[in-house]
C-alpha positions as CSV (number, residue, x, y, z in Angstrom):
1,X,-68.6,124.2,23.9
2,X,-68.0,122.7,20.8
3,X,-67.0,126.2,19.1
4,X,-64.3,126.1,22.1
5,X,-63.4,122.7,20.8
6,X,-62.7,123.3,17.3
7,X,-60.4,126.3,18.3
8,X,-58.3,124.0,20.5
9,X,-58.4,121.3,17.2
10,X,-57.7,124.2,14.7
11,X,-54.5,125.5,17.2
12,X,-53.0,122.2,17.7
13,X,-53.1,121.6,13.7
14,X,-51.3,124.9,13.4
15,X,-48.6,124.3,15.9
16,X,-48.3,120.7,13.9
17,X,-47.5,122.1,10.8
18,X,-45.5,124.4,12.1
19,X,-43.2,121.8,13.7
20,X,-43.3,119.8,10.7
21,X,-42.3,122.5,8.9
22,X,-39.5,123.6,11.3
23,X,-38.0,120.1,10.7
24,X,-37.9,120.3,7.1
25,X,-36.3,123.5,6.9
26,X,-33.7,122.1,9.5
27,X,-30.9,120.8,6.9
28,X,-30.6,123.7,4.7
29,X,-29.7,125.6,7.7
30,X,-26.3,122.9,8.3
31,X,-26.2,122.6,4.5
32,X,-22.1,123.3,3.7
33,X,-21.3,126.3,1.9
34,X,-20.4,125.8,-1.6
35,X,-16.6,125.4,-3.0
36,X,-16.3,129.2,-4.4
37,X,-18.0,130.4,-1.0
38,X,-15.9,131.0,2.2
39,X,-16.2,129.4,4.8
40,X,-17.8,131.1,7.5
41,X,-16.4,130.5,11.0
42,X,-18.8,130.1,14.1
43,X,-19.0,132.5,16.3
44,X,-16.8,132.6,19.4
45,X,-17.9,132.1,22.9
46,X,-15.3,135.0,23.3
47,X,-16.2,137.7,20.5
48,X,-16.5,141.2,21.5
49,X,-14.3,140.9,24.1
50,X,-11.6,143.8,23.3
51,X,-8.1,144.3,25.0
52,X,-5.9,146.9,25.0
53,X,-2.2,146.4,24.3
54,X,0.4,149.0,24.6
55,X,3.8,148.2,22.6
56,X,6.9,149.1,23.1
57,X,7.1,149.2,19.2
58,X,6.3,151.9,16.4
59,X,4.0,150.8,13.9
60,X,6.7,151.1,11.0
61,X,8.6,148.6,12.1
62,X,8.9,145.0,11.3
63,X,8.2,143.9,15.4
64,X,5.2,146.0,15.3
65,X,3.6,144.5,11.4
66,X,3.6,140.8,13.0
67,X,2.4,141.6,16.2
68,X,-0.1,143.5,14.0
69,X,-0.8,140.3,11.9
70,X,-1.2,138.5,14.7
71,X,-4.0,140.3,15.9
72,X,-5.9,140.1,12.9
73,X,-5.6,136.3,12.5
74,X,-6.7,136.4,16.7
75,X,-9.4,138.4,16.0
76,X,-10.4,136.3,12.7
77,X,-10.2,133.4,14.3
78,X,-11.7,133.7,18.0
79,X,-13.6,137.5,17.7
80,X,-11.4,139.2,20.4
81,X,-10.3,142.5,19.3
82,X,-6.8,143.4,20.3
83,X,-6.6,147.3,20.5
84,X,-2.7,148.2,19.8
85,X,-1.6,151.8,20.7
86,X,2.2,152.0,19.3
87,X,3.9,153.7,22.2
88,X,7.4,153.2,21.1
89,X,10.1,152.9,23.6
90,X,9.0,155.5,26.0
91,X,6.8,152.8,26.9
92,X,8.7,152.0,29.9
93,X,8.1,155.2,31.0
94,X,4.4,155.6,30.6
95,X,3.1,152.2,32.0
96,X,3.5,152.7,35.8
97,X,2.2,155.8,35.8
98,X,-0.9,154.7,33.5
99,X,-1.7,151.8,35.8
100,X,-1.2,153.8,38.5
101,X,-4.2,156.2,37.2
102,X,-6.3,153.2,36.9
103,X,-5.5,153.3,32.6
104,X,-7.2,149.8,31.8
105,X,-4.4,148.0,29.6
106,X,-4.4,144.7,29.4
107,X,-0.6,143.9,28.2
108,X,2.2,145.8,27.3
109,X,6.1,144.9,26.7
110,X,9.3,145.8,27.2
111,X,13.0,144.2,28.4
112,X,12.0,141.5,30.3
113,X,14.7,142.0,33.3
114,X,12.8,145.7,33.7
115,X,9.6,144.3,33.6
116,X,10.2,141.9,36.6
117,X,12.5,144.2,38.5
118,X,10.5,147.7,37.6
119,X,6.7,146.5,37.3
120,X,6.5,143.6,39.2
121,X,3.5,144.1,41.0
122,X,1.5,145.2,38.3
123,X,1.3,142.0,36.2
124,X,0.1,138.3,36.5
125,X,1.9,135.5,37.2
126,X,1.5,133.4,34.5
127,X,2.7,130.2,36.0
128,X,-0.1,127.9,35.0
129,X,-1.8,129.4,32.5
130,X,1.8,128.3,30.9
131,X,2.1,125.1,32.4
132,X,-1.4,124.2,30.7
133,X,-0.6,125.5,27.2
134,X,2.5,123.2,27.1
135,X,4.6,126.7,27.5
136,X,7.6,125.5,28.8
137,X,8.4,123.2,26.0
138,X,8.7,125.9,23.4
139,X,10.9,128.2,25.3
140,X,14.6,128.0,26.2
141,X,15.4,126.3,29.3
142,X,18.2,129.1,30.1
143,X,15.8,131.9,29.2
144,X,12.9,130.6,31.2
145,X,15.1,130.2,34.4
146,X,16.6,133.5,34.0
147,X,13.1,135.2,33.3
148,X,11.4,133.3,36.7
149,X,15.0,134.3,38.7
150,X,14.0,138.0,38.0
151,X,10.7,137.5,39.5
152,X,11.2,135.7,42.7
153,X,10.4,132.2,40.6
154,X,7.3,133.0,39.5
155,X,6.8,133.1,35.5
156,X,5.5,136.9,35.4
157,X,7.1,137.6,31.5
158,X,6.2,135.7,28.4
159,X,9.6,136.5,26.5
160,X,10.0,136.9,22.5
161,X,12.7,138.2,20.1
162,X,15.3,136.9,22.3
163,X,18.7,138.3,22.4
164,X,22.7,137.6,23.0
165,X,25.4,139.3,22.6
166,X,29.1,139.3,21.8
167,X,31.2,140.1,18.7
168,X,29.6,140.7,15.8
169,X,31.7,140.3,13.1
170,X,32.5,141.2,8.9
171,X,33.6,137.0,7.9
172,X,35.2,138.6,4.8
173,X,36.9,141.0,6.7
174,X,38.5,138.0,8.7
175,X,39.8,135.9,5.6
176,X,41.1,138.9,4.0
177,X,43.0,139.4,7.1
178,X,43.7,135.8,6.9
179,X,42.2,134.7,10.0
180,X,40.8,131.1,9.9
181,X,39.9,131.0,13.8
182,X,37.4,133.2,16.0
183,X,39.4,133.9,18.7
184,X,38.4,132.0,22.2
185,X,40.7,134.0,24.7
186,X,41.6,137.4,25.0
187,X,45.2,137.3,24.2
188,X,44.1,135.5,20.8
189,X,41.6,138.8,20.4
190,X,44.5,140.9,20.7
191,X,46.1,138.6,17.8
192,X,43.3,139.0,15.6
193,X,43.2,142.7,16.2
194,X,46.5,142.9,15.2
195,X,46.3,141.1,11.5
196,X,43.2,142.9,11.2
197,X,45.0,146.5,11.2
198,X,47.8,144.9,9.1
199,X,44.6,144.3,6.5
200,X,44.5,148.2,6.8
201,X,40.8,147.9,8.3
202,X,39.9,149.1,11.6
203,X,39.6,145.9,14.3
204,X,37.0,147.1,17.0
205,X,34.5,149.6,17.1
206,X,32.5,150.7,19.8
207,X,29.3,153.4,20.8
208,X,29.9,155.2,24.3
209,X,26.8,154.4,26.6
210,X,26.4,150.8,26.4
211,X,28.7,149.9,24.0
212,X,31.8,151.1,26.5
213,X,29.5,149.1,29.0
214,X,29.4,146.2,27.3
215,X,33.6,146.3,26.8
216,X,34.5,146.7,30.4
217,X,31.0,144.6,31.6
218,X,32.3,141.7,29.9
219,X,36.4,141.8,30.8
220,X,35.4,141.9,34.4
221,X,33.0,139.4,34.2
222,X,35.4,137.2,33.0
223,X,37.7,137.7,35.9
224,X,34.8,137.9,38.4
225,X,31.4,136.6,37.2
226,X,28.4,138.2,37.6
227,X,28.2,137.9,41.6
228,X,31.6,139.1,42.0
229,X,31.1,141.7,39.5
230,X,27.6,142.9,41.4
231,X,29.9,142.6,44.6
232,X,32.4,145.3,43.5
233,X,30.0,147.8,42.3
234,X,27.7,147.5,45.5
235,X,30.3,147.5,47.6
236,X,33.1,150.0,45.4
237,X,35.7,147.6,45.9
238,X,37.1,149.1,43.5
239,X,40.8,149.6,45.1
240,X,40.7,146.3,46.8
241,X,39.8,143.9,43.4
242,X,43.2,143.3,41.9
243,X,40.9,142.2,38.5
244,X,39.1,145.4,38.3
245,X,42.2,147.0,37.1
246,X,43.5,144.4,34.9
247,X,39.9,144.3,33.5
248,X,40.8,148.3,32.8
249,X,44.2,147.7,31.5
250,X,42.9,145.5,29.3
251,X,40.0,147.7,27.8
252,X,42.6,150.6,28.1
253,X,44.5,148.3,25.5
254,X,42.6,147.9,22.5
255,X,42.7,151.7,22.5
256,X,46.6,152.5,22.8
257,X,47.4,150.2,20.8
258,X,45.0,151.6,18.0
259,X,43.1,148.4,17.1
260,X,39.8,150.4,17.5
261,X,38.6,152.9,15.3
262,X,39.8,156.7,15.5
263,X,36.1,157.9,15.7
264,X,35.4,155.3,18.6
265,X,34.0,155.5,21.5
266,X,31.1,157.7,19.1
267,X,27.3,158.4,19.0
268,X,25.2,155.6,18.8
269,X,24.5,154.5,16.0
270,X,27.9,155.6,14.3
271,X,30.0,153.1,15.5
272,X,27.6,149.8,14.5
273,X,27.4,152.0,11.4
274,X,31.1,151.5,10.7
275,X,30.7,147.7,10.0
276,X,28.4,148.6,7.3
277,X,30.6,151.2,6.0
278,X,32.9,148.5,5.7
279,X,35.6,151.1,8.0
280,X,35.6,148.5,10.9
281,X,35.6,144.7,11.5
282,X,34.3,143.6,14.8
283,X,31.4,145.1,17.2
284,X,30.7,144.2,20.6
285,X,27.1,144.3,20.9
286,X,23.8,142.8,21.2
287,X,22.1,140.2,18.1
288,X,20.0,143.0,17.2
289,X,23.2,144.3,15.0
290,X,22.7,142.9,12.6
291,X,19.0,144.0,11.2
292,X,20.1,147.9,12.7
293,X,23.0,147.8,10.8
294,X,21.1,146.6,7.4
295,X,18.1,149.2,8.2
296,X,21.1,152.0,8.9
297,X,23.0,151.6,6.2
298,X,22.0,149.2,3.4
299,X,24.9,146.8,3.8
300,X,24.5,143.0,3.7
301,X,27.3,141.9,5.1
302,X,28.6,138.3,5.9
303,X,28.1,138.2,9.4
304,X,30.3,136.1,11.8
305,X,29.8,135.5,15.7
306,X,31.6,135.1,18.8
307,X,31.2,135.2,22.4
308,X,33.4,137.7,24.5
309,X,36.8,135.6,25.1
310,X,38.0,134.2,27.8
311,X,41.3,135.9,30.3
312,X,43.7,133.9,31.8
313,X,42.8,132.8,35.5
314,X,39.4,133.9,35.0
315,X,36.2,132.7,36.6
316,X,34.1,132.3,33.6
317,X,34.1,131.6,30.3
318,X,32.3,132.0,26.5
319,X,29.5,129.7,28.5
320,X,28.5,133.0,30.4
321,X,26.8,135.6,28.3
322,X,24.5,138.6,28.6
323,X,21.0,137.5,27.2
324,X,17.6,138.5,27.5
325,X,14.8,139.1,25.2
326,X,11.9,141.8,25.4
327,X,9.0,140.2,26.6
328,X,4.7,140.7,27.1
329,X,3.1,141.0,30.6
330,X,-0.3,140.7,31.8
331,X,-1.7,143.3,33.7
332,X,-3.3,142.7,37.3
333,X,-6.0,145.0,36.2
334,X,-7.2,143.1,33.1
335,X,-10.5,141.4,32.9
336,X,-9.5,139.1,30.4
337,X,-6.2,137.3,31.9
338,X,-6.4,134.0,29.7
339,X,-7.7,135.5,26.7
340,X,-4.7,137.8,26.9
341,X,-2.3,135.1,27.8
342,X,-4.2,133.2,24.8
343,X,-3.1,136.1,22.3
344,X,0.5,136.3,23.6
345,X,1.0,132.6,22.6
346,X,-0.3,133.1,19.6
347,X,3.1,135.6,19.3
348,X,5.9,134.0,20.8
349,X,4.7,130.3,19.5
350,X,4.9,129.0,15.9
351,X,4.1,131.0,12.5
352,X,4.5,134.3,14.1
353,X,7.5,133.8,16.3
354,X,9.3,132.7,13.3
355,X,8.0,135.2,11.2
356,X,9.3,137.8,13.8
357,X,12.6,136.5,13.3
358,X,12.6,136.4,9.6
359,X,11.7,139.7,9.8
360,X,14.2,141.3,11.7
361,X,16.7,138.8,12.1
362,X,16.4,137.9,15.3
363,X,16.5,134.5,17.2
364,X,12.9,132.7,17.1
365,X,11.7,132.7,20.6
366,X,10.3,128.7,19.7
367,X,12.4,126.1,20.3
368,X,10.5,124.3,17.2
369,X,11.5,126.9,15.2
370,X,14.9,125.9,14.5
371,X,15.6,128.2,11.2
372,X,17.7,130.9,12.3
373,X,18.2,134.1,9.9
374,X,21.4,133.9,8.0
375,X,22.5,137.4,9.9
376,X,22.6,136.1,13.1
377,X,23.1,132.0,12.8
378,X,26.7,132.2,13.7
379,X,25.4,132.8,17.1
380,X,23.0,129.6,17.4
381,X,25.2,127.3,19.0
382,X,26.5,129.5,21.3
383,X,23.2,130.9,22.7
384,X,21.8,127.2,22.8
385,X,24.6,125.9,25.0
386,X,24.8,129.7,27.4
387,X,24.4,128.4,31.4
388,X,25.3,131.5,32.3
389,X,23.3,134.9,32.3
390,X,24.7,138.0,32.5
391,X,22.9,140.4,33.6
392,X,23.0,143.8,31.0
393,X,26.7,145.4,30.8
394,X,26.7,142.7,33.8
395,X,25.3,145.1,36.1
396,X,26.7,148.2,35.3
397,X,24.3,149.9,34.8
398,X,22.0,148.1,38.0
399,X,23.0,150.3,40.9
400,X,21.0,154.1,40.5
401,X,23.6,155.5,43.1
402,X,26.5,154.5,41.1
403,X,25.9,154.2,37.4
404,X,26.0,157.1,36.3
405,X,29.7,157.8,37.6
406,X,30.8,154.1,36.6
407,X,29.7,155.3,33.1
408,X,31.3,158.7,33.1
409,X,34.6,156.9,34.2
410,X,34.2,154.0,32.0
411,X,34.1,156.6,28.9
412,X,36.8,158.7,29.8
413,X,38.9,155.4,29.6
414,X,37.8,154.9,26.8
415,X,38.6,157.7,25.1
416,X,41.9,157.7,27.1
417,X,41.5,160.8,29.0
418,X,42.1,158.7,32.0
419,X,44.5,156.0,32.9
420,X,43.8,152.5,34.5
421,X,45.0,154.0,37.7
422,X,43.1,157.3,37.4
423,X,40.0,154.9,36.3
424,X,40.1,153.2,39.2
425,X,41.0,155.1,41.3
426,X,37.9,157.4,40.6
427,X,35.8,154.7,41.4
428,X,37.0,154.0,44.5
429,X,36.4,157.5,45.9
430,X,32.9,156.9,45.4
431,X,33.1,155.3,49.0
């Protein structure tokens, strides 16, 4: 018995020290690492948790290095590894059919409007994982609307890089010229052109595809809007819309009369390339001019803005524009929906979103980031007070049974193989 005894008094003095022990070890272990040492960050609750993002970039370009950055500072900071696979634009061809095939991705981008309109049922709506990061504060109002009105009101698109468009412009081009004034209707366009080939510089340029879209999207837009415009096309109403061939006589115009370029409508890129040749003057197009033209050609030019002018009696004015941005999604199939949505404002809010637009001149996506690039700045103002959305080449290019002719036609006008008359005329066969 009393062997059993000192046993039990021997183990209780060893579990004594022990403890003892354990507590005097305990403040080295807290002890703060020393000044040349780096900190070492605590582990997150989250690491080794790894998504999968499929981009509608390629890893050379300047989109794809800060999304890229991103996801090292995510990782660094939180442990979740975000697994990029540079798809490039075919992206929007590949995702439905992936997710169809059970492919777990996680998120994956592209034009915002095809997202909600193509994909819709594939991805989450985000509504108040956005509402509780304080989302909606950091993105334009007219942006946000537009991006819920393509999803039925629900917030299924986190946009970045946003876009506008309009003319793009060479400002020493126009005081050479001596044009003081960006022209705000379309008669006072036609005036510009006009000094502009007195210069002995090419006024407009154009590519065929969207850029000829864009011309004849805009012009009836202004005589229309974008219902009435979506109302002719769906309904080829061609013959009975007194605007759609004023719209064409218009457009038909700024070719007669030679105040585009002899090459246009060309290949995209050739006719952007123009401005940067220093052969043309103005470009209807998209704010992502700009950083192609620079990438295409070298050329830093003085770039100048202005929305698409006004016509006389129309319905809308310069507050109507097409804008849009490309924008992340959420997946249905993730496992991971917040940390996902976590990542993605991470992107399009603060350091990154204005490094994006430093780095490809583009407009930040934050409304706290107020530092436009030089490139596209003109456009600031403009885009800030837009409360109209167009939708791209203001439908156009919407209706599958249609488009393709519309675009056919709209380049033969272009290229004046066809008249005003024949133009619409063609259209209104399609009955």
């Amino acid at each position: 018995m009393k062997k059993i005894l000192a046993l039990l008094l021997a183990l209780v003095m060893v579990l004594s020290m022990a403890a003892c022990g354990a507590k005097e070890k305990a403040p080295a272990a807290t002890e703060a690492p020393k000044a040349d040492a780096p900190a070492a960050e605590a582990p997150a609750a989250d690491a080794g948790v790894e998504l999968t993002y499929w981009s509608m970039w390629n890893s050379t370009e300047g989109q794809a290095k800060v999304i890229q950055e991103a996801a090292d500072a995510y990782y660094a900071k939180t442990g979740i590894k975000i697994n990029i696979e540079w798809k490039g634009r075919d992206v929007k061809k590949l995702i439905q059919p992936a997710l169809d095939a059970g492919e777990k991705v996680d998120i994956f981008d592209t034009d915002y409007a095809l997202i909600c309109q193509t994909f819709s049922k594939y991805v989450v709506d985000v509504t108040d994982m956005a509402e509780a990061a304080g989302y909606p504060d950091h993105c334009l109002p007219v942006l946000m609307e537009t991006a819920k009105g393509y999803c039925g009101g629900a917030l299924k698109v986190i946009p970045y890089q946003p876009y506008t468009s309009g003319v793009w412009y060479n400002r020493d081009m126009f005081t050479a010229a001596g044009i003081e004034k960006a022209p705000e209707t379309f008669a006072e366009l036609l005036d510009v052109c006009q000094k502009l080939k007195d210069s002995g510089v090419n006024p407009f340029t154009c590519d065929q595809g969207d850029g000829t879209a864009l011309l004849m999207g805009y012009q009836l837009a202004r005589y229309l809007g974008q219902d009435g415009v979506l109302d002719l096309i769906d309904n080829v109403k061609w013959g009975e819309v007194p605007e759609a061939k004023k719209a064409a006589e218009d457009i038909y115009s700024l070719f007669e009369k030679g105040y585009m370029s002899p090459y246009a409508p060309s290949n995209y890129p050739d006719g952007q390339n123009e401005l940067g040749f220093g052969e043309s003057a103005m470009l209807l197009q998209a704010s992502w001019v700009p950083n192609e033209v620079v990438q295409n050609t070298g050329a830093e030019l003085n770039w100048g803005y202005f929305p698409w002018p006004a016509v006389e009696g129309g319905v809308d004015g310069i507050e109507g524009g097409m804008l849009g941005a490309q924008a992340f999604a959420v997946t249905e199939v993730s496992e991971h929906k917040q940390e996902a949505f976590d990542f993605l404002m991470t992107v399009v809010i603060g350091e990154f979103d204005q490094k994006m637009a430093d780095a490809v001149s583009s407009a930040p996506a934050d409304t706290d980031n107020t530092v436009w690039p030089n490139s596209v700045a003109g456009a600031e103002p403009y885009f800030k007070n837009m409360t109209k959305s167009y939708a791209w080449a203001v439908g156009l290019q919407n209706n599958a049974d249609y488009m393709e002719f519309i675009q056919e036609a709209i380049n033969q006008l272009c290229k004046m193989e066809i008249t005003p008359d024949q133009f619409i005329a063609q259209l209104e066969a399609l009955k």
